[in-house]
Each structure stands twice: as structure tokens, then as C-alpha cells.
C-alpha positions as CSV (number, residue, x, y, z in Angstrom):
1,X,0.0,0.0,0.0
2,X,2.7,2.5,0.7
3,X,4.6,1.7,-2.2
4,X,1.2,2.4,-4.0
5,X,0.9,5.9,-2.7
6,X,4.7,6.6,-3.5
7,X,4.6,5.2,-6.6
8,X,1.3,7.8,-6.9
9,X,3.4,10.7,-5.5
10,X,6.4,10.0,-8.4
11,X,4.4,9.7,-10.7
12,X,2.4,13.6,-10.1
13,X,6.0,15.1,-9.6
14,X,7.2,13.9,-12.8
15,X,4.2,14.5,-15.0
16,X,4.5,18.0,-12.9
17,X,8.2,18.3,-14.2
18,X,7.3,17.0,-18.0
19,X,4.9,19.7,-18.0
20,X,7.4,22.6,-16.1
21,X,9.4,21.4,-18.9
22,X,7.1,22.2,-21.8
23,X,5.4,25.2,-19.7
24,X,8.5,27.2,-21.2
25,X,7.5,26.3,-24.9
26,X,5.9,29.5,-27.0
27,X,3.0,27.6,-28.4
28,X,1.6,26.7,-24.8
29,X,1.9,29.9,-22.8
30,X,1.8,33.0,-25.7
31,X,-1.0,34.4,-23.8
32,X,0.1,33.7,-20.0
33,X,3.5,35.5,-18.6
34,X,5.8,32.7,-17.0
35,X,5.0,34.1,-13.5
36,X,1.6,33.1,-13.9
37,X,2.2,29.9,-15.0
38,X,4.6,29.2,-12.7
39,X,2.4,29.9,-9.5
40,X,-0.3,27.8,-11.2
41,X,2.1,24.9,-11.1
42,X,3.2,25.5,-8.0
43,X,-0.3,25.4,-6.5
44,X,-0.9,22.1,-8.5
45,X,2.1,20.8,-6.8
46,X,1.0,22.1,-3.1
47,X,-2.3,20.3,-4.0
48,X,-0.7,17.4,-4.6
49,X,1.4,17.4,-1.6
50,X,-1.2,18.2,0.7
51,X,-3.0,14.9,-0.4
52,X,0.3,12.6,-0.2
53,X,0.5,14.2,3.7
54,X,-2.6,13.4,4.2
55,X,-2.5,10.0,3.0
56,X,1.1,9.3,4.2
57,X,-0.7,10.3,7.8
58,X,-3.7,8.1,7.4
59,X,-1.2,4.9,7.0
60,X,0.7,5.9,9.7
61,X,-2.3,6.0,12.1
62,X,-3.8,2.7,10.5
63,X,-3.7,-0.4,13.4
64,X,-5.4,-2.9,11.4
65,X,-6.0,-3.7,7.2
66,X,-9.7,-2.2,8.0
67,X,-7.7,1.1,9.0
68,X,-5.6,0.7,5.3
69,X,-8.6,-0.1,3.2
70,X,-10.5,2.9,4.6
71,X,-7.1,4.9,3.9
72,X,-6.9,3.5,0.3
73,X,-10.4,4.2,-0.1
74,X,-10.0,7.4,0.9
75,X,-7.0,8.6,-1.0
76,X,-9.1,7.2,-4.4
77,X,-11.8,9.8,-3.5
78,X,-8.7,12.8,-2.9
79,X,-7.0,11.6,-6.5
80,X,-10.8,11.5,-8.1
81,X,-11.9,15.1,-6.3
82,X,-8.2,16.2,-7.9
83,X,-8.9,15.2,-11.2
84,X,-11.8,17.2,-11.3
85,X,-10.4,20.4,-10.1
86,X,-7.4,20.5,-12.5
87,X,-7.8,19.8,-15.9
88,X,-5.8,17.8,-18.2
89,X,-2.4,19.0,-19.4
90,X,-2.6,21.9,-21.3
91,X,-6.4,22.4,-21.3
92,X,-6.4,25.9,-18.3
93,X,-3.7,27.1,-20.8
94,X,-5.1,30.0,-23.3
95,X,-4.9,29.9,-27.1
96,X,-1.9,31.1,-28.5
97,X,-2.4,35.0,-29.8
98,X,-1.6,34.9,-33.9
């Protein structure tokens, strides 16, 4: 189980740093000045951490596999809530200005 959630927590950091990587790119950020899409990356990333805490603090606390399945159950509802608020890669960005 916690090599679930850390698995979980590479994988967000990295596609986090794939898309730092392209945030940089003209066709993807024309419209947006790099501060601004840098502070919306870096509240992504607080989101993110914020639910790894919290689910790192739940297995912690577990004493029994009821206590774990009511922590896994509960980190699928964070990552489902999380993919509602933030939109797929690229999707908040604005259309380019021709």
C-alpha cells in the first residue's frame, strides 16, 4: 500500500516536471506570462502534496488492514476530487495569440 501511494506521488511530480518542462515552450503559454504559470504549477504541486501528507498520515495512524482499506479508499476519492479540479495538461492554458 505504501509503495502504492509513493509510486502515486512520483508519478504527479514527474508529470508535474514534464509539463514545467514544456510550460517554457511559446505555443503553450503566448497568452500567460511565466510568472503566472509558474504559480499555477506550483499550486498544483501544493495540492498534490497536501494529499500525499494526508494519505502518508492516514497509514501511519492505520492499526489494522480495515484502517488501510479505509485509507486507500479514501486517497481514491482525494486523487478522483483532484482530477476534477485540475484539468488535463494543457487544457487551463489559453490559445496562442496569432
Amino acid at each position: 500500500m505504501l509503495k502504492k501511494i509513493i509510486a502515486l506521488g512520483c508519478a504527479m511530480v514527474c508529470s508535474m516536471s514534464v509539463y514545467a518542462g514544456d510550460a517554457g515552450e511559446p505555443k503553450a503559454d503566448k497568452g500567460m506570462k511565466i510568472e503566472e504559470v509558474k504559480s499555477k504549477i506550483i499550486a498544483q504541486m501544493d495540492s498534490h502534496i497536501k494529499m500525499l501528507n494526508e494519505a502518508k498520515s492516514c497509514v501511519q495512524k492505520a492499526s489494522n488492514h480495515d484502517d488501510l482499506k479505509k485509507c486507500r479508499a479514501s486517497i481514491k476519492d482525494d486523487r478522483q476530487e483532484m482530477k476534477k479540479e485540475h484539468p488535463k495538461r494543457g487544457e487551463h492554458m489559453p490559445k496562442p495569440i496569432d
